[in-house]
ROVEXLUM-182809 format. One record per residue: chain; x, y, z of N, C-alpha, C in turn; residue in three letters. Coordinates in nm, 2 decimals, m for minus. Example, Ala and Ser with C-alpha at 12.3 -4.5 7.8 and 13.67 -1.06 7.14 Angstrom:
residues 2
{A, {1.32, m0.57, 0.78}, {1.23, m0.45, 0.78}, {1.32, m0.33, 0.78}, ALA}
{A, {1.28, m0.22, 0.71}, {1.37, m0.11, 0.71}, {1.29, 0.00, 0.79}, SER}
END
This chain:
residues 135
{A, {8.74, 1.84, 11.70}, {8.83, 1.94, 11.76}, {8.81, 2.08, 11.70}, UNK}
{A, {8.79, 2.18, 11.79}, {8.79, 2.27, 11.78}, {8.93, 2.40, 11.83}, UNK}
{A, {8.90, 2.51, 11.73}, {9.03, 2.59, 11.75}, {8.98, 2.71, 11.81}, UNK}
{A, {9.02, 2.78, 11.91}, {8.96, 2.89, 11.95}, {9.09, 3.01, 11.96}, UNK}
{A, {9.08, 3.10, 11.87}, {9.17, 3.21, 11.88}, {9.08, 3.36, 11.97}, UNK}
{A, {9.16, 3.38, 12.03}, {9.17, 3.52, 12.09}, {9.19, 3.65, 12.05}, UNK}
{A, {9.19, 3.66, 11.96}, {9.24, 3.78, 11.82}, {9.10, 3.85, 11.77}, UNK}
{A, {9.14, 3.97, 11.71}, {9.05, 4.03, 11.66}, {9.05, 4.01, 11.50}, UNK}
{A, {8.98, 4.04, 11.46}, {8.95, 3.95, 11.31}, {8.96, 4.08, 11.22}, UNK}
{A, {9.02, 4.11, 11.12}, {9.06, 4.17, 11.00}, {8.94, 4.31, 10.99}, UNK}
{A, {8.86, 4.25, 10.96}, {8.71, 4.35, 10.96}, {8.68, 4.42, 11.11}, UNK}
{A, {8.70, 4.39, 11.21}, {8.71, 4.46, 11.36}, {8.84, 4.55, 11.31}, UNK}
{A, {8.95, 4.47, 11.30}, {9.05, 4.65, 11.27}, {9.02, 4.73, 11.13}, UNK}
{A, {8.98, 4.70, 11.07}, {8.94, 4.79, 10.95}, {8.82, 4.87, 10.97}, UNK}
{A, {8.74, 4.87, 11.09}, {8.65, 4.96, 11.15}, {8.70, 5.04, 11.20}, UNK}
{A, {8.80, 5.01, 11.29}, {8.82, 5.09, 11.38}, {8.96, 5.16, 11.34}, UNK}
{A, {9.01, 5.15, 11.23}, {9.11, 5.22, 11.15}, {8.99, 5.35, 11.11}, UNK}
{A, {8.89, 5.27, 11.01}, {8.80, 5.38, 10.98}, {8.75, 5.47, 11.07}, UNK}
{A, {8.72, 5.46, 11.17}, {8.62, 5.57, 11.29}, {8.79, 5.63, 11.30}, UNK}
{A, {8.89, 5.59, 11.31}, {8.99, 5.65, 11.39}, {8.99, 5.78, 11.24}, UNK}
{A, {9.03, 5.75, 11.13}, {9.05, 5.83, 11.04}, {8.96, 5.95, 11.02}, UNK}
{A, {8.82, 5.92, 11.05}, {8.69, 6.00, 11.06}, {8.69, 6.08, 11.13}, UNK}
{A, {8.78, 6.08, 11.32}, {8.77, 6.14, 11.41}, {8.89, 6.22, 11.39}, UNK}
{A, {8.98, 6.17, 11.30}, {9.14, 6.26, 11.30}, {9.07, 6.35, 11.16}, UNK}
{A, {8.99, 6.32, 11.10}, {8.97, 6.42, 10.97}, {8.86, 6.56, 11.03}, UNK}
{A, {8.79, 6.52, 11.13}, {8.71, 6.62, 11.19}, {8.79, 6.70, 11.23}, UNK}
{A, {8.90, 6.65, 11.35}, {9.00, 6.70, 11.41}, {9.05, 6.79, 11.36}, UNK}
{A, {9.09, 6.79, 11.23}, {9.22, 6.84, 11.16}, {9.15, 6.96, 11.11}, UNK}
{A, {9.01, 6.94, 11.06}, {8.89, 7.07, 11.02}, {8.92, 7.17, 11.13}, UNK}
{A, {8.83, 7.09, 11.25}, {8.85, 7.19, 11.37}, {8.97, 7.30, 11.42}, UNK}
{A, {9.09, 7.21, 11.40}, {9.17, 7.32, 11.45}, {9.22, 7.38, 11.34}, UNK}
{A, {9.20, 7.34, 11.21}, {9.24, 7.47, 11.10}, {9.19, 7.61, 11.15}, UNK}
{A, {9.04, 7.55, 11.18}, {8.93, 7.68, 11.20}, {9.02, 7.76, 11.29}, UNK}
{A, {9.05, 7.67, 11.40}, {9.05, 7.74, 11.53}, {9.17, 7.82, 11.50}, UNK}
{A, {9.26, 7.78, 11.45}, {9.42, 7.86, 11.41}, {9.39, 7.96, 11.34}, UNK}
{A, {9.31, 7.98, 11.24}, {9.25, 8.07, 11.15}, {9.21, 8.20, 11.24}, UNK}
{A, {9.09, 8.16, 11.32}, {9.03, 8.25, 11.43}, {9.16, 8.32, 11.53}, UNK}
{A, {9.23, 8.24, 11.55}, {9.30, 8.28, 11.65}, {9.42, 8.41, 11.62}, UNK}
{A, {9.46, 8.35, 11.49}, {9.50, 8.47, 11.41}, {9.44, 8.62, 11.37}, UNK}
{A, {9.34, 8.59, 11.28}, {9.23, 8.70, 11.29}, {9.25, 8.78, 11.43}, UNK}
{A, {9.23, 8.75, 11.54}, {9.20, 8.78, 11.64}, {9.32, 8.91, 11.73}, UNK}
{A, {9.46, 8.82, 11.64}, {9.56, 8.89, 11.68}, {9.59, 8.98, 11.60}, UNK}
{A, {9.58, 8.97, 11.50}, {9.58, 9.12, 11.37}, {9.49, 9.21, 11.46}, UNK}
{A, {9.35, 9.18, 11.49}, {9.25, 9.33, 11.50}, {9.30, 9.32, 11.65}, UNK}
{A, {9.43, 9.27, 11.78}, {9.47, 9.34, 11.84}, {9.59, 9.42, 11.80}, UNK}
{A, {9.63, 9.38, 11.71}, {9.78, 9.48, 11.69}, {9.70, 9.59, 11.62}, UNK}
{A, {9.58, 9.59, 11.55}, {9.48, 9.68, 11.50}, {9.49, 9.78, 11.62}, UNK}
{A, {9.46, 9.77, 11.72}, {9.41, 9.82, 11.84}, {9.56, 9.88, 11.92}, UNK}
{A, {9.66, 9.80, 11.88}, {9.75, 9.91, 11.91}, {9.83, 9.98, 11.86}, UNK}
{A, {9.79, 9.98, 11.69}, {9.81, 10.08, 11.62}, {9.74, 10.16, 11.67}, UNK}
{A, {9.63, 10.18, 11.65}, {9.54, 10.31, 11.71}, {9.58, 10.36, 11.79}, UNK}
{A, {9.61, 10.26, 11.92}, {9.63, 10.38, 12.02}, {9.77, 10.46, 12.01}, UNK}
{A, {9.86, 10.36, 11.93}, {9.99, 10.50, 11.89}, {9.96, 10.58, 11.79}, UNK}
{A, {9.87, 10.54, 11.72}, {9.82, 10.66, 11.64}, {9.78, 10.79, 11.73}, UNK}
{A, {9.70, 10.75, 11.78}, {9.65, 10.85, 11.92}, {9.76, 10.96, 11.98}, UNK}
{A, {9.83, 10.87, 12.02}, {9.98, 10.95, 12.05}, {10.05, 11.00, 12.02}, UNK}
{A, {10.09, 10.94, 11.87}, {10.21, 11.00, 11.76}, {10.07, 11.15, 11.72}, UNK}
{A, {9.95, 11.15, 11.72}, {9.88, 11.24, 11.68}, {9.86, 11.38, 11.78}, UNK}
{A, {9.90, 11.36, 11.96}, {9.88, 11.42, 12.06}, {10.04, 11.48, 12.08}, UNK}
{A, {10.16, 11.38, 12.02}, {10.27, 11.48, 11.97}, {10.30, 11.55, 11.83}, UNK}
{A, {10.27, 11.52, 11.75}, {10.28, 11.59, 11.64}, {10.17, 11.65, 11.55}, UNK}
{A, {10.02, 11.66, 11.65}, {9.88, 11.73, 11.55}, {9.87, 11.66, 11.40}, UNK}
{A, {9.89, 11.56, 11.41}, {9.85, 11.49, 11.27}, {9.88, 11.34, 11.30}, UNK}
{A, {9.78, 11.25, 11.22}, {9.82, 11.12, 11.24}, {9.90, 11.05, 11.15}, UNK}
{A, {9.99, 10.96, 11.18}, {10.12, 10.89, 11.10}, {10.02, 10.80, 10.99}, UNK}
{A, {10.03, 10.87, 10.83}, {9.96, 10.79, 10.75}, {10.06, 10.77, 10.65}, UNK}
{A, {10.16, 10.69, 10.61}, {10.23, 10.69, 10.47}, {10.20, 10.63, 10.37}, UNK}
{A, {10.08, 10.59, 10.37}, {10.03, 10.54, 10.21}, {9.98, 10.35, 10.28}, UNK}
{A, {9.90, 10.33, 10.20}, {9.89, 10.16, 10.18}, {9.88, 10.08, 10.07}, UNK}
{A, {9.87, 9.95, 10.09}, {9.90, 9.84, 10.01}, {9.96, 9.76, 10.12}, UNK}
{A, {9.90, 9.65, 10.22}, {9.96, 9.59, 10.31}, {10.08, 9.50, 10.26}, UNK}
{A, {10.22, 9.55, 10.31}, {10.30, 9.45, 10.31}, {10.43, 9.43, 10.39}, UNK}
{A, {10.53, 9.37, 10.36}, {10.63, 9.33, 10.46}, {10.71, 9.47, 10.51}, UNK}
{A, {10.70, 9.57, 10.42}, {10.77, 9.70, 10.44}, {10.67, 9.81, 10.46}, UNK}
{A, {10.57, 9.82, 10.52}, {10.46, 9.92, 10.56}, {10.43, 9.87, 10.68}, UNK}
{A, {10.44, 9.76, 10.69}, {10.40, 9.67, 10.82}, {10.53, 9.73, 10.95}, UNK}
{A, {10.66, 9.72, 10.87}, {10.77, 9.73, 10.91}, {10.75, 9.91, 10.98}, UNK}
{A, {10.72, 9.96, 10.86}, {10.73, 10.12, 10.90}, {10.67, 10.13, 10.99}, UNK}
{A, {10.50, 10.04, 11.00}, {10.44, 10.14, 11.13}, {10.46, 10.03, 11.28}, UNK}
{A, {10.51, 9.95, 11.30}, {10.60, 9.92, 11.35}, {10.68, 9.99, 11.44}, UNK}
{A, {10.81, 10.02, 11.35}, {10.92, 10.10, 11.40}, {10.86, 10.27, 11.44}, UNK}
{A, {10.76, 10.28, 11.35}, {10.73, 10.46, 11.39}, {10.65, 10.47, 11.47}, UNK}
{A, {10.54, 10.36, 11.50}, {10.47, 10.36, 11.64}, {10.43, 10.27, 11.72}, UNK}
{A, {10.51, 10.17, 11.74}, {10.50, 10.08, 11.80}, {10.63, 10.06, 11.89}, UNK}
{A, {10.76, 10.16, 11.80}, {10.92, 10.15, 11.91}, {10.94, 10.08, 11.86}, UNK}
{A, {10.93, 9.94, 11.71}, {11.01, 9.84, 11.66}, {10.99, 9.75, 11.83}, UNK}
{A, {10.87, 9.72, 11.87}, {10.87, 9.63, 11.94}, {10.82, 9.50, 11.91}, UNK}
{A, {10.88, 9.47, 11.74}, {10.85, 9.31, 11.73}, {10.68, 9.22, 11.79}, UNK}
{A, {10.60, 9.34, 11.76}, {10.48, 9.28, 11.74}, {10.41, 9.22, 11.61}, UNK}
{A, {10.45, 9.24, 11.52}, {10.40, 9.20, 11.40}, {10.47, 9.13, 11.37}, UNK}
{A, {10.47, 8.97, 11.37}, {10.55, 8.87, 11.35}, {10.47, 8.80, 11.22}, UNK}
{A, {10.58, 8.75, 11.13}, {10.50, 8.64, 11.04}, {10.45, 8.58, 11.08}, UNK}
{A, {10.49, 8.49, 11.14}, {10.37, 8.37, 11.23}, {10.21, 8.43, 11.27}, UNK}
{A, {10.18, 8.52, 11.25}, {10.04, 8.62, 11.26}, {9.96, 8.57, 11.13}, UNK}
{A, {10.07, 8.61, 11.07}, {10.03, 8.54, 10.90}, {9.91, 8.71, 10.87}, UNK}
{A, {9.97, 8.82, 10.93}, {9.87, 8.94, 10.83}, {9.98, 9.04, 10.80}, UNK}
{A, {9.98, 9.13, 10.73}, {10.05, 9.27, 10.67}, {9.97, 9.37, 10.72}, UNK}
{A, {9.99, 9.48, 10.77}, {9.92, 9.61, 10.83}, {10.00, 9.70, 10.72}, UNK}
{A, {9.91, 9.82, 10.68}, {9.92, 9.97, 10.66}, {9.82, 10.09, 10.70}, UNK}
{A, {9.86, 10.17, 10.75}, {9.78, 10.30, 10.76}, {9.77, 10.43, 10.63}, UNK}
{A, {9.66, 10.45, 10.61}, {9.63, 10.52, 10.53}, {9.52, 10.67, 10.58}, UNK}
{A, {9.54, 10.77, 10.52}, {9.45, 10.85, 10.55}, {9.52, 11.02, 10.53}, UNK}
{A, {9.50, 11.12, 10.59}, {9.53, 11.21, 10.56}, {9.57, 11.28, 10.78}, UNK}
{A, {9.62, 11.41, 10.74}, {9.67, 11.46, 10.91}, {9.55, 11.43, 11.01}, UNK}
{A, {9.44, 11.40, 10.95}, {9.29, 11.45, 11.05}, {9.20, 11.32, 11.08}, UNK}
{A, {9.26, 11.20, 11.01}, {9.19, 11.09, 11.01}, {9.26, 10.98, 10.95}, UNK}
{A, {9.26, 10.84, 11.03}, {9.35, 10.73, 10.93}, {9.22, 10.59, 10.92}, UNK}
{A, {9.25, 10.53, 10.86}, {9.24, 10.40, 10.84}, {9.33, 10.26, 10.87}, UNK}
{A, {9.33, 10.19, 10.96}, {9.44, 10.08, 10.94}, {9.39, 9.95, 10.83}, UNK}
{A, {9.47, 9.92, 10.79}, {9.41, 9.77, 10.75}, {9.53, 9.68, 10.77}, UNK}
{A, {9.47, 9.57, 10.79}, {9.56, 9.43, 10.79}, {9.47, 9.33, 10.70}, UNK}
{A, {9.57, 9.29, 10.60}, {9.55, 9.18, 10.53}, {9.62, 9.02, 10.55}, UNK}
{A, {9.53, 8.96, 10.51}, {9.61, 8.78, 10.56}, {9.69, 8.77, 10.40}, UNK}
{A, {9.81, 8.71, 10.49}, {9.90, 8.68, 10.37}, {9.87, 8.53, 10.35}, UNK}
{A, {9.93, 8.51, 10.19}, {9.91, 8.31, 10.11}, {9.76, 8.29, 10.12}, UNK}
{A, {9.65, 8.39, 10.14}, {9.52, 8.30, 10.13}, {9.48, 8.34, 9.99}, UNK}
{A, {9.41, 8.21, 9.94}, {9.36, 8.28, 9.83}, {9.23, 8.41, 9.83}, UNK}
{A, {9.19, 8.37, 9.91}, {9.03, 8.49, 9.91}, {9.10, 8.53, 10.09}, UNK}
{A, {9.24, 8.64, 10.05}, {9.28, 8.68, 10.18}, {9.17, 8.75, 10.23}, UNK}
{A, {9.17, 8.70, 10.37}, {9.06, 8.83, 10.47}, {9.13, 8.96, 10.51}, UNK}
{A, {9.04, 9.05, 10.50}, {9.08, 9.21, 10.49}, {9.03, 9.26, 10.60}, UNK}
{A, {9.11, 9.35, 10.71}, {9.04, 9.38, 10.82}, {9.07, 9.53, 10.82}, UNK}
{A, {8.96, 9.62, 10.82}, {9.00, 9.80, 10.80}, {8.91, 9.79, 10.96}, UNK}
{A, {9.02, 9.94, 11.00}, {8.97, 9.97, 11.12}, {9.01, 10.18, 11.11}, UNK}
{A, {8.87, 10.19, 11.15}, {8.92, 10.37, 11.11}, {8.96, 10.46, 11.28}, UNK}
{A, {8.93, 10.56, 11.25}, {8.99, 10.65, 11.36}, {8.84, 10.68, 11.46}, UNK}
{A, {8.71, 10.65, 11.40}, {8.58, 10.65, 11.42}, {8.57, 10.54, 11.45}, UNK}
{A, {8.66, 10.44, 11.45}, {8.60, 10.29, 11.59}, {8.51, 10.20, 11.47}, UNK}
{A, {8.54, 10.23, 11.33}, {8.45, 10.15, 11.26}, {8.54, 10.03, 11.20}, UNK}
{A, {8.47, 9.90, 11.24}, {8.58, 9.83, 11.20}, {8.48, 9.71, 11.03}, UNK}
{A, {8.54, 9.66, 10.95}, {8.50, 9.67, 10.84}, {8.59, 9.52, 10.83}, UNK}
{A, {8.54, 9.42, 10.76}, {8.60, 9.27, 10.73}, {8.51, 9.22, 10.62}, UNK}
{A, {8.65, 9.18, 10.54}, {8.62, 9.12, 10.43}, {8.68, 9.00, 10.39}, UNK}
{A, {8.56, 8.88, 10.34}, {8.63, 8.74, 10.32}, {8.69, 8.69, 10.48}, UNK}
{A, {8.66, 8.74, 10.60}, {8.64, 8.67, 10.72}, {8.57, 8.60, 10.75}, UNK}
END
């Protein structure tokens, strides 16, 4: 007499637990990167529209809006509100801090990533030069 089971045997799920965990650990790589990138991406566009109200606040008042830097939650705030209209583009969820620096005749922006340890630094000048560090 013989017994015949229909079942998969102990060592068949412990394979395929393993490939499953191998393909969720690639996974999880992948889209760190890709969230990372996607961020980056939105800093050097709010980059871009800083400048261009730079542009403007500079075509009304002959000097460009520079009040000092050190990227953080209240520099971010100011250039914001003074040239953006406080239109709620710079959201935590971005995960970067912007400041403008420079003098009446030329600025620099930078945005820094906040909580990283080797934060990436993104400078962008009035000369179209753009400059990244630890990206």
């Amino acid at each position: 007499m013989t017994t015949r089971s229909s079942g998969f045997t102990l060592i068949e799920l412990l394979v395929v637990v393993a490939i499953l965990g191998i393909i969720s650990a690639i996974g999880i790589v992948s889209y760190n990167g890709y969230v990372s990138s996607a961020k980056r991406k939105s800093a050097e566009n709010i980059i871009l529209q800083i400048s261009l109200a730079q542009s403007e606040f500079y075509s009304d008042e002959d000097e460009y809006f520079t009040p000092g830097c050190g990227p953080n939650n209240s520099t971010s705030t100011t250039l914001e509100t003074k040239l953006l209209g406080g239109s709620d583009v710079i959201t935590p969820e971005i995960g970067y801090e912007f400041c403008s620096q420079g003098s009446a005749e030329n600025y620099t922006i930078i945005a820094q990533e906040t909580g990283a340890k080797s934060p990436c630094k993104i400078e962008y000048t009035d000369k179209s030069v753009w400059t990244r560090t630890n990206c």
